[in-house]
C-alpha positions as CSV (number, residue, x, y, z in Angstrom):
1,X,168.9,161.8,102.2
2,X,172.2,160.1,102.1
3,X,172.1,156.8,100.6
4,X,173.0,153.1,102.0
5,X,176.2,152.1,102.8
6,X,178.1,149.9,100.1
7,X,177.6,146.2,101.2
8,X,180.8,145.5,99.6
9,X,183.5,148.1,99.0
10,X,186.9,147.2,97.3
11,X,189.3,150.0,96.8
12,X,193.0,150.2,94.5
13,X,193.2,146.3,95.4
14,X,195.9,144.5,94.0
15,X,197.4,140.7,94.4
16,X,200.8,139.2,93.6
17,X,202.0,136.1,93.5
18,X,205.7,136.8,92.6
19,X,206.2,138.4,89.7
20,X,202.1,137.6,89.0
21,X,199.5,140.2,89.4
22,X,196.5,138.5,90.0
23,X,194.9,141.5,90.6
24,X,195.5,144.7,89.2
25,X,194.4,147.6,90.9
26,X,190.4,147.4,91.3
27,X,187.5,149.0,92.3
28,X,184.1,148.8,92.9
29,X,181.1,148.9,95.4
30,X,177.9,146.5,95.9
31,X,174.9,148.2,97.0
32,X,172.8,146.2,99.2
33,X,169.4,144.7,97.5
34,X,171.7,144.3,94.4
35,X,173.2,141.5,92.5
36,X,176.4,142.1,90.9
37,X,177.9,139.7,88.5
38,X,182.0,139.0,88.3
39,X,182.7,137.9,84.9
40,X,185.9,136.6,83.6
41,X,188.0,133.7,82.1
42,X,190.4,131.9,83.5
43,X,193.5,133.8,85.7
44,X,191.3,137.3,85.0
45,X,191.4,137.2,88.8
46,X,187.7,136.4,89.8
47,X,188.7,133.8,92.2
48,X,191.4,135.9,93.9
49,X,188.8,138.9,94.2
50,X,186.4,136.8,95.8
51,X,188.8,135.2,98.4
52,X,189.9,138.9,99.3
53,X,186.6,139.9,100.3
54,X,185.6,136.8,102.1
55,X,189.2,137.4,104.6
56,X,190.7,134.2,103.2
57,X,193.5,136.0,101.0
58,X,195.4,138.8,101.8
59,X,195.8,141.6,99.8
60,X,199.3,142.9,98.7
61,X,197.1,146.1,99.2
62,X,194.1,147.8,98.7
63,X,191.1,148.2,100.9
64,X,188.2,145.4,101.4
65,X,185.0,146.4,103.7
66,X,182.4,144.1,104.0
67,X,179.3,145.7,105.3
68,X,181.3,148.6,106.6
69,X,184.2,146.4,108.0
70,X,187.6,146.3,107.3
71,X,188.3,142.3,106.1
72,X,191.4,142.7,106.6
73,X,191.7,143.4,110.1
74,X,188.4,142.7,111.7
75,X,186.7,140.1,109.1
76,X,185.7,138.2,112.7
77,X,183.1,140.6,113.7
78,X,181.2,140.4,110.1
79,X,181.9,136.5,109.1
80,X,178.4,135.8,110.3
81,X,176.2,138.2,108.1
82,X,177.8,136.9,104.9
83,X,178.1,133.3,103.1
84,X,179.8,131.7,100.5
85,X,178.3,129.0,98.1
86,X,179.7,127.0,95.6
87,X,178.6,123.6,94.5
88,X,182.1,123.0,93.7
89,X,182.8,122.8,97.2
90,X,181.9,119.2,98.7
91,X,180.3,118.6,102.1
92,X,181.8,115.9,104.5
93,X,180.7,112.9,102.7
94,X,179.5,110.6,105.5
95,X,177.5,113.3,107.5
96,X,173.7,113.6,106.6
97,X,172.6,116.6,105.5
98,X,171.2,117.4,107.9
99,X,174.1,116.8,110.2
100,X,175.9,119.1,107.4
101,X,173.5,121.9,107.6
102,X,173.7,121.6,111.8
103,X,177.4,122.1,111.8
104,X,177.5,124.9,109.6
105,X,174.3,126.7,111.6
106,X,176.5,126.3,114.8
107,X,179.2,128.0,113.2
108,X,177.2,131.1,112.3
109,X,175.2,130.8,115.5
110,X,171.8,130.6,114.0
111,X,169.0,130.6,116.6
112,X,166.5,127.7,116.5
113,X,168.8,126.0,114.0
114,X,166.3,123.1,113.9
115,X,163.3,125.0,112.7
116,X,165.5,126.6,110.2
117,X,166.8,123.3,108.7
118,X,163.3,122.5,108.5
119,X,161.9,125.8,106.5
120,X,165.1,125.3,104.2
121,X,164.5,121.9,103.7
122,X,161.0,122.6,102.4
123,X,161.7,125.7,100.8
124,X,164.4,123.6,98.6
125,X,163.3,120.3,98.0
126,X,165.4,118.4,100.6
127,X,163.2,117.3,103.2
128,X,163.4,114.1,101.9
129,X,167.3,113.7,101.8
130,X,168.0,115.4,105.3
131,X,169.2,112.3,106.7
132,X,171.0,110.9,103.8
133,X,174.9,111.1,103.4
134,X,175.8,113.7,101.6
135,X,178.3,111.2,99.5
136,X,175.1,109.6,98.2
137,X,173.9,112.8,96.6
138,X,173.1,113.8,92.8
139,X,175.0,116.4,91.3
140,X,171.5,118.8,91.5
141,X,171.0,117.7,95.2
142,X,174.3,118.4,96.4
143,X,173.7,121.9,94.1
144,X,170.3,122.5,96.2
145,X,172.4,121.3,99.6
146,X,174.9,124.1,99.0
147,X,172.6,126.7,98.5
148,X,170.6,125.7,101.9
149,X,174.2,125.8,103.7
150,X,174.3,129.2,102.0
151,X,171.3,130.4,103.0
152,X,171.1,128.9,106.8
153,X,172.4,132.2,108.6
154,X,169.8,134.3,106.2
155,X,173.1,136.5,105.4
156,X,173.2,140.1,104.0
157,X,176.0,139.1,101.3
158,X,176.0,136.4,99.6
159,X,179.0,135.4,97.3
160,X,177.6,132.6,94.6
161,X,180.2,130.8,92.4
162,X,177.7,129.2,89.8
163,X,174.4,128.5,91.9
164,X,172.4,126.6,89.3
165,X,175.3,124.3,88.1
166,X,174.4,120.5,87.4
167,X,170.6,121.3,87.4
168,X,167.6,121.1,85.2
169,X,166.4,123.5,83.6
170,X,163.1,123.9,85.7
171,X,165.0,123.6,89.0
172,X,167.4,126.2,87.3
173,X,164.6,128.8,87.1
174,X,163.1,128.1,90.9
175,X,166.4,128.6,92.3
176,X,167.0,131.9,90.5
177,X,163.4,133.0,91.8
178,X,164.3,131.9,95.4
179,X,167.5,133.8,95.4
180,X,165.3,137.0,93.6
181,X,163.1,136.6,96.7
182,X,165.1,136.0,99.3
183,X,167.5,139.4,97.6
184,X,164.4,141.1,98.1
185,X,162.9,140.8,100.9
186,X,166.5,140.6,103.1
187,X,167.5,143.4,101.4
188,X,170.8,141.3,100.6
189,X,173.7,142.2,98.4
190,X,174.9,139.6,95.6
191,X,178.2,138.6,94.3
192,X,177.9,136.3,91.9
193,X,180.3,134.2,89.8
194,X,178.6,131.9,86.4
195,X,179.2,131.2,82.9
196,X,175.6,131.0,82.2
197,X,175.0,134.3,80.5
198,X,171.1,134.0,80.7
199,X,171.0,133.7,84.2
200,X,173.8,136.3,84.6
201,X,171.0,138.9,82.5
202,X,168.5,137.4,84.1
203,X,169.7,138.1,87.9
204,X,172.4,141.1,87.7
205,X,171.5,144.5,88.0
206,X,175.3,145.5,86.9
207,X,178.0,143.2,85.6
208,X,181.8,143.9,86.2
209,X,184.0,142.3,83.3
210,X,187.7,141.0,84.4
211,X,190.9,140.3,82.1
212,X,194.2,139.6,84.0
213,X,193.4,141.2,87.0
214,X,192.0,144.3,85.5
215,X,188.0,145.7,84.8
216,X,187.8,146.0,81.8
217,X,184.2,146.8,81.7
218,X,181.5,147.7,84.6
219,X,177.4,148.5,83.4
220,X,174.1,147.2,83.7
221,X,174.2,143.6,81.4
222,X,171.3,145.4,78.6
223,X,174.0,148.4,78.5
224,X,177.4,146.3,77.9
225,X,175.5,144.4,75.1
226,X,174.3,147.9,73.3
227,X,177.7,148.9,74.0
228,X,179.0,146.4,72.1
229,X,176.5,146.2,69.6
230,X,175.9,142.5,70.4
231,X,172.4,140.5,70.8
232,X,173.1,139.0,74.1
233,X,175.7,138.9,77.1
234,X,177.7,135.9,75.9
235,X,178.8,137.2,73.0
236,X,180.2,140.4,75.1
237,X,181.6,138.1,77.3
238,X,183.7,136.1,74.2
239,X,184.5,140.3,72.9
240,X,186.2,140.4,76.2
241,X,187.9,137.2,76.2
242,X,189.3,137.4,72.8
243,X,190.2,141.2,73.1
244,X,188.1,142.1,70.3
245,X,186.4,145.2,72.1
246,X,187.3,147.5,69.4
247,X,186.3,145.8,66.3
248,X,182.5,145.7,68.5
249,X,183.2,149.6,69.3
C-alpha cells in the first residue's frame, strides 16, 4: 500500500540575500499526523525556511509543495488548508477578539464562522474576552488568541513559532494537549518553531537541527540526545550551537 503524501515537501532549497545564504541547500518532508520541530539559533535560517513554505519568500531555488502543491506557483489554491501562528505577531489592537477571529475566518472562508468562534472560544478559555480589544490583552491571552486564529479554518498544516510563549505553566501543558488532539484527530501535519526543549520532546515526533542555512542534524528528539550522549534535548541543542558535535560524538 503506498503511503501518504508528504504534507510538506522541500527539496535542494536555497535563499540569498546578496552574497548571504540564508539557506543552504535543504531537504526534508512532513508526514501528515506528525509534528516536526525546526531547531536553530539565530540566522541558521528557520525563519527564512518557514516563510518559503508559507508563499511569502521566494526561493532563489529549490522546490516547496504544500500538501501536494507547488508554493511557488499555485500557493493560492492551498492557502486555506494551512495556518500560521505566532504570538509574536499582534492582532489589530482596537478590534475585539472576536471581531479579530471574524476577519481572519472570512479570509479562509470558514463555514458557520459564528459557531466556530464560539467552540474555539470555549475550547481555549476566551469566551470571556471575545469582545474585548485585543490591545487590552495579557501576554497569555493574546498567546491563547493566536492559537484560536490558528486554529479557526481547522487546517491540515499548521506552522507554530513558539505556541506556549508567555504562559503558565499549567496553561502551557493544556495547550500542548489541545494541539496533541486536535494533530490527531485532523490528521494534521506540524511545523513547529520553540526554544522550550521540553515541549519540543514532548510534542515532536522528529526534530531537524539548522546552523547557517544548513541541517545539520535530522532524528527523532530520544535519538539526537543518545546520539550525542546527552541527558536531554537542550543540551544537543547548545552541541549544535557551539559546534561542539564531535567532542559529544
Amino acid at each position: 500500500m503506498a503511503s501518504a503524501p508528504a504534507a510538506i515537501d522541500v527539496k535542494d532549497l536555497f535563499k540569498t540575500y546578496g552574497s548571504v545564504r540564508a539557506v543552504d541547500g535543504i531537504s526534508f518532508a512532513v508526514a501528515p499526523g506528525s509534528t516536526t520541530a525546526l531547531l536553530g539559533g539565530n540566522g541558521a535560517g528557520k525563519s527564512t525556511t518557514i516563510g518559503m513554505i508559507m508563499g511569502l519568500v521566494l526561493p532563489t531555488s529549490g522546490e516547496v509543495r504544500v500538501l501536494s502543491t507547488d508554493m511557488i506557483r499555485r500557493r493560492h489554491d492551498v492557502l486555506h488548508r494551512m495556518n500560521f501562528e505566532s504570538p509574536y505577531v499582534d492582532m489589530p489592537h482596537r478590534l475585539t477578539v472576536r471581531q479579530n477571529l471574524k476577519v481572519f475566518g472570512m479570509l479562509y472562508g470558514v463555514a458557520d464562522l459564528a459557531g466556530r468562534i464560539a467552540v474555539l472560544a470555549a475550547d481555549l478559555d476566551l469566551t470571556d474576552l471575545l469582545d474585548r480589544p485585543s490591545g487590552k490583552l495579557s501576554a497569555g491571552q493574546k498567546t491563547r488568541v493566536a492559537l484560536a486564529k490558528a486554529l479557526i479554518n481547522e487546517p491540515e498544516v499548521m506552522l507554530l513559532d513558539e505556541p506556549t510563549a508567555s504562559l503558565d505553566p499549567d496553561t502551557a501543558d493544556w495547550i500542548r494537549s489541545h494541539l496533541e488532539r486536535y494533530r490527531d484527530r485532523r490528521g494534521a501535519a506540524i511545523l513547529l518553531a520553540s526554544h522550550n526543549m521540553g515541549e519540543v520532546e514532548r510534542l515532536c515526533d522528529r526534530v531537524i537541527m539548522l546552523k547557517q542555512g544548513r541541517i545539520e542534524d535530522d532524528a527523532a528528539p530520544g535519538e539526537l540526545i543518545r546520539r550525542f550522549g546527552r541527558s536531554n534535548l537542550e543540551e544537543v541543542f547548545l552541541d549544535v550551537a557551539r559546534g561542539r558535535r564531535e567532542a559529544a560524538s
